[in-house]
N, C-alpha and C positions, 0 to 999 in steps of 0.2 A: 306150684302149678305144674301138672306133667305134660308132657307134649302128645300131641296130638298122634297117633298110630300112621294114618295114614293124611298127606295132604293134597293140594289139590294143585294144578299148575300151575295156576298166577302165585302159590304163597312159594311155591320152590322157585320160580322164576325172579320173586322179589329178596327172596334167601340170597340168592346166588346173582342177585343184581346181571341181570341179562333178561331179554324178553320171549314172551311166551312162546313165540314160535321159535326159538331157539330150542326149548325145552321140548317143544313138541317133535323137533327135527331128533333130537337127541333119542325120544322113545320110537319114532319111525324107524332111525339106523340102529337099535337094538343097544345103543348104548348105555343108554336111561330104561328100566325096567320099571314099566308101569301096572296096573291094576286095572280092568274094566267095568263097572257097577251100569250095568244098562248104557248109556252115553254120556256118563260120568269117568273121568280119567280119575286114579287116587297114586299118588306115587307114596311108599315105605319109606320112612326113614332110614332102617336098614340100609335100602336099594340107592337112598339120595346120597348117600355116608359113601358105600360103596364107588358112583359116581364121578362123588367130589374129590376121591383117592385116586382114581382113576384119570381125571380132568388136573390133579396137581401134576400125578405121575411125566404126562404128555406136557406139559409145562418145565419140570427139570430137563426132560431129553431134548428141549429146542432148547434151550440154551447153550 
């Protein structure tokens, strides 16, 4: 089964176990790179990969 191109908030939200308005917060401050389909949000896998590189990176330097 290949994955899906683009998802939708709640599945990146449940990916990354944290809730939807977190995720949403993250595409407001330009951290999270999102998609617009009429008032549909899609987030890339690419852009979530990216992200989550991004979300470990700021995890090493507090430590």
């Amino acid at each position: 089964m290949s994955e899906q191109p683009y998802l939708t908030v709640k599945q990146v939200a449940e990916r990354l176990s944290v809730s939807q308005k977190h995720i949403r917060r993250a595409i407001a401050s330009g951290a999270l790179t999102a998609h617009r389909y009429g008032r549909a949000i899609r987030i890339s896998n690419d852009d979530l990969m990216a992200f989550e590189r991004l979300r470990r990176g700021k995890e090493l330097l507090s430590r």
